[in-house]
BAFI-3210 file (N, C-alpha, C; in Angstrom, 3 decimals, decimal comma, padded with zeros to 6 digits):
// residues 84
n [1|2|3|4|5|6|7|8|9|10|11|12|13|14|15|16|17|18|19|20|21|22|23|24|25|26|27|28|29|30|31|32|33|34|35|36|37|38|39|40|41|42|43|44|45|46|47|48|49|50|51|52|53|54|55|56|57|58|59|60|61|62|63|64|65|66|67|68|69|70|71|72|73|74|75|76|77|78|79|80|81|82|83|84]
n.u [-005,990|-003,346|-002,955|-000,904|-000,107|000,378|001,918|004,195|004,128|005,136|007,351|008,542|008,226|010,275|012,834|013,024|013,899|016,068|017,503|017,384|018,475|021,372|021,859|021,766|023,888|026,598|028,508|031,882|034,351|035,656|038,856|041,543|044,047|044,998|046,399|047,847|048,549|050,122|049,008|045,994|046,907|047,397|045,086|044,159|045,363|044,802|046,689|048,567|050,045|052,635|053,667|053,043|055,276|057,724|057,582|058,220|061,305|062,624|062,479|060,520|057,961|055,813|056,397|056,608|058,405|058,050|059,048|059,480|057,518|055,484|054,516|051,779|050,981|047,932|047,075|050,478|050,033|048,301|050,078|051,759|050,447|049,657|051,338|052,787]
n.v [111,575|110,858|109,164|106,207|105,256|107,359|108,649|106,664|106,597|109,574|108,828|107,466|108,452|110,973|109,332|108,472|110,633|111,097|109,082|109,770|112,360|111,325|109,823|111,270|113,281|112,598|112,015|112,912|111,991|109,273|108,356|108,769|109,339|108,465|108,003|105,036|102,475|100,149|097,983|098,712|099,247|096,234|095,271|096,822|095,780|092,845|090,810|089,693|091,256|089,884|089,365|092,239|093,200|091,832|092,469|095,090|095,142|094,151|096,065|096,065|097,470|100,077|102,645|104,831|106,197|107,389|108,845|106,090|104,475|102,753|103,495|104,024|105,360|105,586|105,897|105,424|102,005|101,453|102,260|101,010|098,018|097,988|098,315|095,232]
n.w [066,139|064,265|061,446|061,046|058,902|056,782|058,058|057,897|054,836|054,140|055,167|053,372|051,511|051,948|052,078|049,547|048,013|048,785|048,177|045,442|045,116|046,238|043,563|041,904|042,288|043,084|046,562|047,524|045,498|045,136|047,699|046,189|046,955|049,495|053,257|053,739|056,110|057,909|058,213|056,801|053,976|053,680|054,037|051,473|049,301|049,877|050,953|053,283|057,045|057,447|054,687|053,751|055,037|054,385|051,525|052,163|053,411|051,562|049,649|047,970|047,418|047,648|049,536|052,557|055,283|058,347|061,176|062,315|061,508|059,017|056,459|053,261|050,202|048,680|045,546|044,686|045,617|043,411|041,157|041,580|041,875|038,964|037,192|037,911]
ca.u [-004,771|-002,696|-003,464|000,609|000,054|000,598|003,384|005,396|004,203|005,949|009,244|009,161|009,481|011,837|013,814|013,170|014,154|017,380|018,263|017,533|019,560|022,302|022,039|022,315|024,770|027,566|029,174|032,946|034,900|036,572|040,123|042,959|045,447|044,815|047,329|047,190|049,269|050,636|047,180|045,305|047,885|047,334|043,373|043,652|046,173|044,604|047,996|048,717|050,730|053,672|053,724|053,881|056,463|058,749|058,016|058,835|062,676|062,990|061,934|059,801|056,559|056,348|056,437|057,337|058,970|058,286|058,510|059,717|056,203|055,728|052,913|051,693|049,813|047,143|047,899|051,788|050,504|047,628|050,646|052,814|049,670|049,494|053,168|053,310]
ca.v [110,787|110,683|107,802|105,772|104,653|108,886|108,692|105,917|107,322|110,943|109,044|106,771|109,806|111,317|108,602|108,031|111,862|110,912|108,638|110,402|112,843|111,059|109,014|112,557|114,566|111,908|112,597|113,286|111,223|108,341|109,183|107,718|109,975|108,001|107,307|103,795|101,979|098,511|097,099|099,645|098,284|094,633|095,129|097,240|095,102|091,900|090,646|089,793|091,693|089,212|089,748|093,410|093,727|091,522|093,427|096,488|094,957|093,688|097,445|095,994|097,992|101,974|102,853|106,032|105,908|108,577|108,355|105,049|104,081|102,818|104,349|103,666|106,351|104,510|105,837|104,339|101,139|101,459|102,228|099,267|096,955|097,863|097,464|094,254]
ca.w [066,048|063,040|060,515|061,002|057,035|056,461|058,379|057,009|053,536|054,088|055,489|052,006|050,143|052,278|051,407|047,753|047,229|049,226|047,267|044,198|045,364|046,108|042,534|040,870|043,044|044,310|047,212|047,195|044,691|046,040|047,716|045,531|047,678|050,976|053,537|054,735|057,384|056,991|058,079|055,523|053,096|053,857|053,150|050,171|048,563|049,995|051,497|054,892|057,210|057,130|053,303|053,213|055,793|053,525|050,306|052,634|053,687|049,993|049,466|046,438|047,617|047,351|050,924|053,396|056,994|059,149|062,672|062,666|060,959|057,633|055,442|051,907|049,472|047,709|044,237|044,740|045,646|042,569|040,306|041,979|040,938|037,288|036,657|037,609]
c.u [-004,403|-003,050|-001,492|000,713|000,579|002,018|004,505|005,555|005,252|007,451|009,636|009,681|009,920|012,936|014,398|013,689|015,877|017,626|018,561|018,267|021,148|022,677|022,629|023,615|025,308|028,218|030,774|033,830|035,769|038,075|040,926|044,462|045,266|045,995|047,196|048,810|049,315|049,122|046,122|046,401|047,720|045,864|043,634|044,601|045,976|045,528|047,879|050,229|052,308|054,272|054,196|055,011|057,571|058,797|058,677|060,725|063,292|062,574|061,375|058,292|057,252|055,869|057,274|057,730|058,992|057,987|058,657|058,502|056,135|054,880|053,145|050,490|049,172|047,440|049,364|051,287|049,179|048,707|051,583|052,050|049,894|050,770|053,621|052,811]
c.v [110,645|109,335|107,086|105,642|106,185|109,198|108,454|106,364|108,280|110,312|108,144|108,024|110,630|110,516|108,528|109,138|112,013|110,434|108,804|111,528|112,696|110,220|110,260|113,381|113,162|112,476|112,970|112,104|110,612|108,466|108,046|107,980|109,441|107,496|106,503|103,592|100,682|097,849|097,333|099,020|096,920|094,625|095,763|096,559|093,255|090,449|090,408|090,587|091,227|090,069|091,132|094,016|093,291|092,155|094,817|096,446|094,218|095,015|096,945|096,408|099,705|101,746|104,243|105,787|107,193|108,088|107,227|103,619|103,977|102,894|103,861|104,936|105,166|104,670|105,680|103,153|100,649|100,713|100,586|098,346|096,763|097,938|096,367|093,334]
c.w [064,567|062,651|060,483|059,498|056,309|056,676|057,652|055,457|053,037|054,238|054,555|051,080|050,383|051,829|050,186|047,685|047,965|048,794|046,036|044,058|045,213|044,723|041,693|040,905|044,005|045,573|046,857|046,300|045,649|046,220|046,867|046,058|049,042|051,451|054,157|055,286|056,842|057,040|057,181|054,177|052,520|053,242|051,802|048,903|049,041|050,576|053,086|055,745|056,920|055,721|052,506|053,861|055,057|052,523|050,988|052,945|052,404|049,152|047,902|046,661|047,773|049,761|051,456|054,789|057,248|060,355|062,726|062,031|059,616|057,264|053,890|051,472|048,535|046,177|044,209|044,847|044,435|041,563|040,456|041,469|039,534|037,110|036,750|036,967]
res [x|x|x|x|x|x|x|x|x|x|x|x|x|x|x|x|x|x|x|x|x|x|x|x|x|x|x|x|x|x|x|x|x|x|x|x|x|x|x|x|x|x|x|x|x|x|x|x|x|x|x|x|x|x|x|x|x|x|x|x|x|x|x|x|x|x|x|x|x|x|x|x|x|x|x|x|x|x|x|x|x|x|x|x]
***
């Protein structure tokens, strides 16, 4: 019978070399081109829906309509932050 202390050993430094992995070699750079939705919107701008539906009919938010649907690119509503 296997000794379990061998075990758990091997799947620590599976781990540790996963995470040293991933410390060295990030995964994909975080998207800044994302398209969010009013609710994706509302979280990443901390806002409640109310809120961005009015900046959207006071068209003082970057915003797209397609399909009857209103979308936001995350770098537009980046740039909209730091301008104001």
């Amino acid at each position: 019978m296997e000794n379990p202390f061998n075990t758990i050993e091997e799947r620590l430094r599976n781990i540790e070399s996963l995470l040293i992995q991933i410390k060295h070699n990030p995964a994909d750079p975080p998207e800044t081109d994302k398209l969010l939705t009013v609710d994706g919107a509302a979280e990443f701008l901390s806002l409640s829906k109310p809120t961005i539906y009015r900046k959207i009919s006071e068209r003082s938010i970057p915003f797209h309509k397609i399909g009857g649907r209103n979308y936001f690119i995350s770098n537009e509503l980046i740039k909209f932050i730091k301008e104001r």
